[in-house]
Structures are given as structure tokens and as C-alpha cells.
N, C-alpha and C positions, 0 to 999 in steps of 0.2 A: 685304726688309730695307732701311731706309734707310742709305744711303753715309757720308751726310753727319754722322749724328749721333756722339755721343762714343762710345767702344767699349763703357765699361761702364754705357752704356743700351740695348743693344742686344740682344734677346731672340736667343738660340738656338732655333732649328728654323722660327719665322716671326712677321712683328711686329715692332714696335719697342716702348720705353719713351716715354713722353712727355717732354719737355725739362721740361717743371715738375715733374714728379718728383721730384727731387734738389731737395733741402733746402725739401719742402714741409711744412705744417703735421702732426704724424702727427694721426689722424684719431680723434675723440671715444672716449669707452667704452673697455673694456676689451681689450687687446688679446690675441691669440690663440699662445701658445707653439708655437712650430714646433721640431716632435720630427723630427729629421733624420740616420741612421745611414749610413756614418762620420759623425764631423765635419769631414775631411779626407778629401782625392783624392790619392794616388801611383800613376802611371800608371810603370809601367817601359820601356825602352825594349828592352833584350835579351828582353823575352817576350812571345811574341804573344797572351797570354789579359791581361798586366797593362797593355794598352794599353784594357780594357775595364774599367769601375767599375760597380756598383752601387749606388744611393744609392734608399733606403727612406725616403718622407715619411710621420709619421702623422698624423693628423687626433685630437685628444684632445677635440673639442667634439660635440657632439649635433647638429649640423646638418652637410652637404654645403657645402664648399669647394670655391674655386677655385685651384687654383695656375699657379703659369708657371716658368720657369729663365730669369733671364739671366746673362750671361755678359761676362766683361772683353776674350777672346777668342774669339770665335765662328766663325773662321775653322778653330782646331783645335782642334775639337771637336765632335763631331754626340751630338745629343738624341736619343734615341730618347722621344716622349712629353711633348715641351716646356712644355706647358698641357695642364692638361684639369678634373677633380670628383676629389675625394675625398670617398668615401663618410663618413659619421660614428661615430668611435669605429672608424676603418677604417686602411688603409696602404696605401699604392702603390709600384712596385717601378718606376726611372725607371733607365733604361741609358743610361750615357756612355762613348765611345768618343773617345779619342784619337787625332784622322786627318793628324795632320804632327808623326811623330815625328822630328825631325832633328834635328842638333847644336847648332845657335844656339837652339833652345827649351828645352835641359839645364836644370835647376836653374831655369826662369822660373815664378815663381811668381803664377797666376791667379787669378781668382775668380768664383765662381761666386753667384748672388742665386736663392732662394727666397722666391717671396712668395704668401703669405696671402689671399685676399680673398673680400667675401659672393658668393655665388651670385649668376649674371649678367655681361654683358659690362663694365658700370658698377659692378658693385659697389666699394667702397670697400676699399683696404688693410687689414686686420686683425692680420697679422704680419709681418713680413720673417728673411732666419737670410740672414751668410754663409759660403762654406766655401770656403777656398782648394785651390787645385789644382796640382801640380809632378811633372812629366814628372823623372824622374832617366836618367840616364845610364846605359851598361851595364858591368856589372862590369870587364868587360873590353876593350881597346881593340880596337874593329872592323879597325882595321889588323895586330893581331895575329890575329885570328879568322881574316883571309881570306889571310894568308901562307904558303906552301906551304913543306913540310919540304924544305928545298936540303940541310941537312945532318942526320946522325943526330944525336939529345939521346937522352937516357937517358929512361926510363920507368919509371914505377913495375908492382911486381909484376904486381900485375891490370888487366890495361887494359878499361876499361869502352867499349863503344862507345859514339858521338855520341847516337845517336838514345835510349839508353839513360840517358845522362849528363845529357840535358837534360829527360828524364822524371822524373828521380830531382831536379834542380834545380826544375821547376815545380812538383813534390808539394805535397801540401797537407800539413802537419802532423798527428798524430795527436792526439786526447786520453788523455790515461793513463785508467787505469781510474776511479780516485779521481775523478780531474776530470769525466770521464764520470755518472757516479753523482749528484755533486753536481747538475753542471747540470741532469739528469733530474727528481731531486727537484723543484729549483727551477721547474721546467715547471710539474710536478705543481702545485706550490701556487699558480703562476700561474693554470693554466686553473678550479682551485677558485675561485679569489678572483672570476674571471669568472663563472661560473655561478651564482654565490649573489647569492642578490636585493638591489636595495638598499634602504634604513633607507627612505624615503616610498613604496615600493612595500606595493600593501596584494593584500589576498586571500593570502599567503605562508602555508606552513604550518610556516615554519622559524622557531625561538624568533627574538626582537628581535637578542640576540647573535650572532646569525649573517648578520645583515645587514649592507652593507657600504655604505661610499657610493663616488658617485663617481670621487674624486679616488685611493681604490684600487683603484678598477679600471682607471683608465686608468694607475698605475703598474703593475701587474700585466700590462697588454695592452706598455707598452711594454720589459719585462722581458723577456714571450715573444718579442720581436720580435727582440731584441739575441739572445736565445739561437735562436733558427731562424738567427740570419744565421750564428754559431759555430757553429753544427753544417751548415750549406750549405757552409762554407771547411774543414769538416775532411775 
């Protein structure tokens, strides 16, 4: 990684960005929508699973992409997966770890750069997406956490232990039944809309009306996608 260049040209995991990059001509043709879940990073600092993100890129084009992650701070932060191909009409699952959780980075809000481009080391830019990133502070002040009981306080009826207290704090959320049900359905009609052929697809033995194009199946794929990540966090 080069020293010298500006921060946020500077690729996380290895590489740099070029200095003419920034505020170059964007590049001919149609450019390529970068489908990116969250669209924000909140990294926690009191829990040691929310120092860890997940971020989902998809590929909604018919051909194999290249992506990369850069980053505004690359010092806290490690890529798991920095560059690589995304398949077509495919998603990739890209882990970000927050590695300098300290108190002068609270509330700093950073950025992170996905970028788009053809197959190959040369290929041209296609899309760019950014999505900010912010370490939050912990509930409670660490100075109170690590203070030891000098005198009695009063406690409430059921005392939960630590180890208990702080399981019951990382939990994930459940879905009601209702919300369950719904999402389920929603699946259902997603991975339909996926399997049914589309409208220039010939030899098909299903009426014309049941053919679907395109631009609904890759809403349909990115529908599944948003629902697998809510049913992973619950």
C-alpha cells in the first residue's frame, strides 16, 4: 500500500487507487447499478460480534465483474476479500472487521468505495456505490463497567448473571409469526419468478404469460437476497 497517497484512494487489503481516478472523465456506455446490502456500516464497540459487518454485493448484469473495496481508513479496518469476480446474476458475501475500536474513533464517520468494473486487470470502471461506516460508542461508560462494588447498592429482585446478561443483550431478535409467514411467502414468489423462463427464451413449454423478463428477475433475486440476510440476523 502506498504511504504517500491520499487516504481515500487507498484500497483495503492490497493496492492502491490511481491519483487520476478522482474526478476522471466517468467512462462511455451505460453504467452498471451496484446492488449493495446494508447501505450503512455500524460497528459497535461494547460487542465483540458488532465489531464484525457483512456486506453483500450483487452483480444484476449477465457477465462476471470485477470488484475492489476502498476505503477512507484502511488502517481500522481489515477486508476480508478486497477484489476479486462476481459471478453473473450472482452475490458475494465480503466481511469487515473493525480492528481499532478506541475512543477517539467514536462516532467517526468513514467510507467505504465499491467499484464496478469489466473483467480483467484494465478493465474500465462500470459502477461505483459509497457507504459510510461509524464505530458507536458503548452503552455504558467503560469506567463504570470496570469499577468494583466498594459499597452495597441495592439490586433489583432477579439478578441475572453477567455472562447471561450479555447473551440476552447480543440476541438477535425474533420474527412474530405473522412477519414470519409473510417473508416466507415473499421467498416463495421470489424463487418462482426465478425459475420461469424469460419472454426471448424459446423452446419453453409454458404459455407466453408466464414468461418473465429480465429486469424481474434480478428484482426477484435481489428481494431473496435482502430476505436470506433477515432471516441470517434473526
Amino acid at each position: 500500500m502506498r504511504r504517500g497517497a491520499p487516504q481515500d484512494q487507498e484500497l483495503v487489503g492490497s493496492g492502491t487507487l490511481g491519483r487520476g481516478s478522482r474526478g476522471a472523465t466517468p467512462p462511455a456506455g451505460p453504467l452498471v447499478p451496484v446492488l449493495v446490502f446494508p447501505p450503512d456500516l455500524v460497528f459497535r464497540a461494547d460487542q465483540r460480534s458488532g465489531l464484525r459487518q457483512l456486506l453483500t454485493l450483487y452483480n444484476p448484469t449477465g457477465a462476471a465483474l470485477r470488484f475492489r473495496v476502498l476505503c477512507t481508513a484502511p488502517a481500522k479496518y481489515t477486508v476480508f476479500d478486497s477484489e476479486g469476480y462476481v459471478k453473473p446474476q450472482s452475490c458475494i458475501d465480503i466481511v469487515i472487521r473493525h480492528v481499532a475500536p478506541i475512543p477517539s474513533h467514536y462516532d467517526i464517520q468513514d467510507r467505504f468505495r465499491i467499484e464496478l468494473s469489466e473483467e480483467g486487470a484494465e478493465g474500465r470502471v462500470l459502477g461505483r456505490k459509497d457507504i459510510t461506516s461509524v464505530l458507536r460508542a458503548p452503552a455504558y461508560p467503560q469506567e463504570l463497567q470496570a469499577q468494583p462494588d466498594s459499597a452495597p447498592q441495592p439490586e433489583p429482585p432477579a439478578l441475572t448473571p453477567p455472562s447471561a446478561r450479555h447473551f440476552q443483550e447480543n440476541a438477535h431478535p425474533q420474527l412474530s409469526t405473522s412477519s414470519f409467514f409473510l417473508f416466507l411467502l415473499a421467498g416463495i414468489v421470489s424463487v418462482a419468478f426465478l425459475l420461469l423462463p424469460l419472454q426471448d427464451e424459446l423452446g419453453s413449454q409454458l404459455p407466453q404469460v408466464l414468461h418473465v423478463s429480465l429486469g424481474q428477475k434480478l428484482v426477484a433475486a435481489y428481494v431473496l437476497g435482502l430476505l436470506t440476510m433477515v432471516f441470517l440476523r434473526t
